[in-house]
C-alpha positions in Angstrom: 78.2 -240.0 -43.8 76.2 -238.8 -46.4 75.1 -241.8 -47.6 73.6 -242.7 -44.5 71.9 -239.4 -44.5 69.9 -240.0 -47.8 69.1 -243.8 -47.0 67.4 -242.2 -43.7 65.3 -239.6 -45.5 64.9 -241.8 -48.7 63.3 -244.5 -46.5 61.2 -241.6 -44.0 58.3 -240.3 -46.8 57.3 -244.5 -47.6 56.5 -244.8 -44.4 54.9 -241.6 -44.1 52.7 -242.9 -47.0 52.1 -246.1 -45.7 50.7 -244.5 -42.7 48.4 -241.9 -44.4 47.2 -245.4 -46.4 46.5 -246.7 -43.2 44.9 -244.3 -41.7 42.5 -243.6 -44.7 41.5 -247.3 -44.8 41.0 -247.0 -41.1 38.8 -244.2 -41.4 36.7 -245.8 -44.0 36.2 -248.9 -41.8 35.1 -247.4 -39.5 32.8 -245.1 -41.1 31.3 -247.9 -42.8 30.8 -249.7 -39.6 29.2 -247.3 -37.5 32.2 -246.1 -35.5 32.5 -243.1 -37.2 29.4 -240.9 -37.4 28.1 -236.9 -38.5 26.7 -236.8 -34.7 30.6 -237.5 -34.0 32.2 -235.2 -36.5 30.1 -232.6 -35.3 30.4 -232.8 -31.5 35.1 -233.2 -32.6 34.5 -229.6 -34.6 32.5 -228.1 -31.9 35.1 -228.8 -29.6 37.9 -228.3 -31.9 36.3 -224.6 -32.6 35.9 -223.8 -28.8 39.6 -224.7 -28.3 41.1 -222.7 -30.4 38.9 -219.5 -30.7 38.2 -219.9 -26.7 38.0 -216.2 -26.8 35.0 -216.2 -28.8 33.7 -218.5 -26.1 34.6 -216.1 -23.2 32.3 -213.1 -25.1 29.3 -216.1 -25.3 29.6 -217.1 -29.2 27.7 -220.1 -29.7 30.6 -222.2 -31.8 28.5 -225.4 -32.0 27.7 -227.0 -35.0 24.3 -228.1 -35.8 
């Protein structure tokens, strides 16, 4: 039984890796193609901000990014 355990965690971080890889080349991709832009990222970490410090939001901080 233990054998089995190790071949199933042995096997889990190269796919984790393979994935990161692919995600990484994704991102480039589509940054290089125009997907992707800084209007984009900015308008994500707005909203990102205002979800999780929503209480800041409720007192009338301004979390956008400019």
């Amino acid at each position: 039984m233990a054998r089995s355990e190790t071949t199933v965690f042995g096997r889990r971080r190269p796919i984790s890796l393979i994935l990161l890889v692919y995600i990484i080349i994704g991102l480039v991709v589509a940054w290089n193609r125009h997907y992707i832009t800084s209007a984009l990222l900015k308008s994500v970490l707005s909203a990102l901000l205002a979800v999780f410090l929503w209480f800041l939001v409720l007192l009338g901080v301004d979390l956008h990014v400019h």
